[in-house]
N, C-alpha and C positions, 0 to 999 in steps of 0.2 A: 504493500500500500504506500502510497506518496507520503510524502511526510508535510506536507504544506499545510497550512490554515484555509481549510476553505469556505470561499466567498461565495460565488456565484455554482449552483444549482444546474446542470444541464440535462435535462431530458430530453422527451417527446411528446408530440403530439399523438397521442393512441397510441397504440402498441408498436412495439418495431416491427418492423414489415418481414426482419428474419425470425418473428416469435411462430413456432410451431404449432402448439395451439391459441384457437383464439379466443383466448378469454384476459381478464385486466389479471387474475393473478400471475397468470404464463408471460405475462407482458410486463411485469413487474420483475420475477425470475432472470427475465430476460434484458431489464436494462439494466439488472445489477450484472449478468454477465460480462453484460459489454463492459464496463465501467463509467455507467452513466449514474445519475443523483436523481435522477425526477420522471414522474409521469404525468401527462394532463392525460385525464379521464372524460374519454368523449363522448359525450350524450348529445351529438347534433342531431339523431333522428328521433330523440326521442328517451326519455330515462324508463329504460325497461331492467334497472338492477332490480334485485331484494333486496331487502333489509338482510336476510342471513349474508347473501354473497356479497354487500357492503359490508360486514362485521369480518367476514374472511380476507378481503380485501384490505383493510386494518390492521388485522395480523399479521397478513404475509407483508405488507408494506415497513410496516415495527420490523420486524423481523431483518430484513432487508436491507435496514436502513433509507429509507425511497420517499421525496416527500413526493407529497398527493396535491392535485389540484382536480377541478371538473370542470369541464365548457357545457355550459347548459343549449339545448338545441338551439338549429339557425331560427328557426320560425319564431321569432321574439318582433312585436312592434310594439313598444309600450305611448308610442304615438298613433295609434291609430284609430281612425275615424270611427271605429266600433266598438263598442263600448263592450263585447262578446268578447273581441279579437283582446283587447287589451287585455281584459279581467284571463281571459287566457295562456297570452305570453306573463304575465304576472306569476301565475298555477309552474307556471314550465321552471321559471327561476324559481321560486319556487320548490318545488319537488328535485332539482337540481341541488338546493341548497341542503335540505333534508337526509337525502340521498350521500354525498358529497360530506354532508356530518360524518353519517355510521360509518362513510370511507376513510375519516380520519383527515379531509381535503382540507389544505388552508385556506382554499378557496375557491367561488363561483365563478365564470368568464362567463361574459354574455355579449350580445351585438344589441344594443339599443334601442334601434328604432330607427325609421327614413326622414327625414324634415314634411313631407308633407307639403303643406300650404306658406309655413310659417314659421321658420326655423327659430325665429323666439316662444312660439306657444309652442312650439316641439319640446323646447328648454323645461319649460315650466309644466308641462305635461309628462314627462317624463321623470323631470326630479318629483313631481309628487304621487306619479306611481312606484317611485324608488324608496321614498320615502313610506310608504302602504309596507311594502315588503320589509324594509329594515327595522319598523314594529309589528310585523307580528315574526320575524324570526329573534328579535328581543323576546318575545312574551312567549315564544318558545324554549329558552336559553341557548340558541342555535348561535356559536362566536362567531362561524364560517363569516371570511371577507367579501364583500361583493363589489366584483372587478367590472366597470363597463370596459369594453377595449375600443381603443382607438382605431377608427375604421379607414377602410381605404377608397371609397368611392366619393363622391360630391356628395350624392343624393342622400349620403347615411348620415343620420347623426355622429357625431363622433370625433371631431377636433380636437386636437391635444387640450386647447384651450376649453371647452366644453367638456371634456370629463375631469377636469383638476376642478373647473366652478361645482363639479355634483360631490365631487371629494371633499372641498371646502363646505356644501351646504348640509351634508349629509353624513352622519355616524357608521361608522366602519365602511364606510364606501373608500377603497383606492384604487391607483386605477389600473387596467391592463394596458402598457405600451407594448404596442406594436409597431417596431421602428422599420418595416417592410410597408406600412399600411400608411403610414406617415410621409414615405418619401412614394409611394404612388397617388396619393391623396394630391399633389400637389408639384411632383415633380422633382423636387427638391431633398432638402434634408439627405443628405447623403455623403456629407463629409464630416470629416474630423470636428471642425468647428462646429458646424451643425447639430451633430449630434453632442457636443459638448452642450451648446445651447440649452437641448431638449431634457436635457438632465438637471442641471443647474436652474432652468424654469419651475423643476418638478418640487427641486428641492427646497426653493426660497417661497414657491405656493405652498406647498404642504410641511414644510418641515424636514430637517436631516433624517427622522424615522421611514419619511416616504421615501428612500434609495437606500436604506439600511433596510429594506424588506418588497425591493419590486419583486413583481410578476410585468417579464417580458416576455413578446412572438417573435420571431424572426425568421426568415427565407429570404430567398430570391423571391425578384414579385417581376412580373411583367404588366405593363398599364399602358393607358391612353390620356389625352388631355379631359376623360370622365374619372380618369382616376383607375381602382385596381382591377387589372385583366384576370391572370391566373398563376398563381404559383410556380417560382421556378428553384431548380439546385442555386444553392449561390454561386457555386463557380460558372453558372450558365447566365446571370445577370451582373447587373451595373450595380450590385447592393457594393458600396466599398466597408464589405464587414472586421477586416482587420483593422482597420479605423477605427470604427464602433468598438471593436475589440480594448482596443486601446483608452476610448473613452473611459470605459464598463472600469479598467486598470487606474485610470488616471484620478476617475471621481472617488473609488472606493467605493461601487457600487457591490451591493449585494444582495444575496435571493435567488430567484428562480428563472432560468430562458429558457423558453419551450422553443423546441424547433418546428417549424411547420413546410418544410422543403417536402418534395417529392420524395425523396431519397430517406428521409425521418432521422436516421440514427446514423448516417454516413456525415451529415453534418451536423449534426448534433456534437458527434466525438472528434470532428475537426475542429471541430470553437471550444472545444475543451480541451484541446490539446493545442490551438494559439493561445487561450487564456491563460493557461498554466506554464507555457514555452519556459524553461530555463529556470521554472524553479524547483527548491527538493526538499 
């Protein structure tokens, strides 16, 4: 085993793609193999765990050592014009959160909502269905964090800027950066500076605790001037992630990066092994 202090957390999104069987605890087995630190737990289609195979998922993760995270499914609009739809996507995070407890997860990842009509009553419609969820998972005694993440298209709610304001308004809300979704959102953000930027914004809004405990996404992203296309390997895009890398180093960033490339755990354990380059 390394002998270093570690900072930063690197996992996967879902299971690695070389896990055998497909289940989260074989996917757990399996990124401690590799010598990875983390799993996000994907419920995009839908949270069809148990409560027993949460409780085992728990164990094999303790066991392991492996921290846990959940992404609650994509079908989330907590802006939408339906008052069915919303009270719905609400249910999802929700039952993601519940779920995602028995897992032992420090936390929810969710997608927000679209703007709509009105990207300021998007604001305020969606902080106070965030605000709905984060009293009754209090009146639960549910700790789990709920992470809006930073999204990559125009249409989606979801600006650096706009999820730090729901962190600022709102109790255990921090946020998910996605620093892939951020430079196709926009084009930009993709260097050294930049992403120092986006750090040091994070920190002086929320406090030195919010980069002493991120939860970040990263890949390749391929985009248009609407913003995010489709996931790519990093080495197949313009991400300049040994920069980023360098940042994560520089600010003393720490916590968890979830990979989200095609490839899951090939880059996953390349950014773990620039992170940690030359030390023992």
């Amino acid at each position: 085993m390394p002998s270093y202090a570690k900072k930063i957390f690197f996992g996967t999104a879902g299971i690695p793609r070389s896990t055998k069987e497909s289940s989260t605890e074989a996917g757990i087995d399996r990124i401690n193999e590799l010598g990875l630190d983390s799993l996000e737990i994907e419920f995009v289609r839908g949270v069809k765990m148990s409560a027993d195979t949460a409780f085992a998922v728990k164990k094999r993760a303790k066991e392991k050592n492996i921290r846990l995270s959940v992404h609650a499914p994509y079908f989330i609009n907590l802006n939408s014009q339906e008052e069915g739809k919303r009270l719905a996507s609400q249910e999802r995070i929700l039952r993601s959160a519940r779920i995602g407890h028995l897992c032992g997860a420090e936390s929810v990842i969710f997608h927000p909502g679209f703007y709509g009509r009105n990207p300021e009553e998007a604001y305020l419609k969606i902080k106070k269905s965030l605000q709905e969820i984060r009293s009754i998972l209090k009146s639960e005694n549910n700790p789990i964090i709920l992470r809006p993440e930073t999204m990559g298209k125009k249409t989606q709610f979801g600006s650096l800027t706009e999820i730090i304001n729901l962190c600022l308004e709102i109790e255990n809300v921090q946020p998910c950066i996605d620093f892939s979704h951020l430079h196709a959102r926009d084009g930009r953000w993709n260097s050294y500076e930049e992403f120092y930027k986006i750090i040091r914004k994070i920190e002086r809004s929320l406090g030195k605790d919010a980069i002493k405990n991120v939860h970040i996404h990263i890949s390749g992203i391929d985009y248009t001037e609407k913003g995010e296309k489709v996931h790519l390997n990093l080495k197949e895009s313009d991400f300049r992630y040994d920069e980023w890398i360098q940042v994560l180093k520089d600010c003393s960033v720490e916590g968890i990066v979830i990979c989200e490339s095609p490839n899951l755990e090939l880059d996953a354990l390349m950014l773990k092994r620039l992170y940690y380059e030359g030390e023992k």
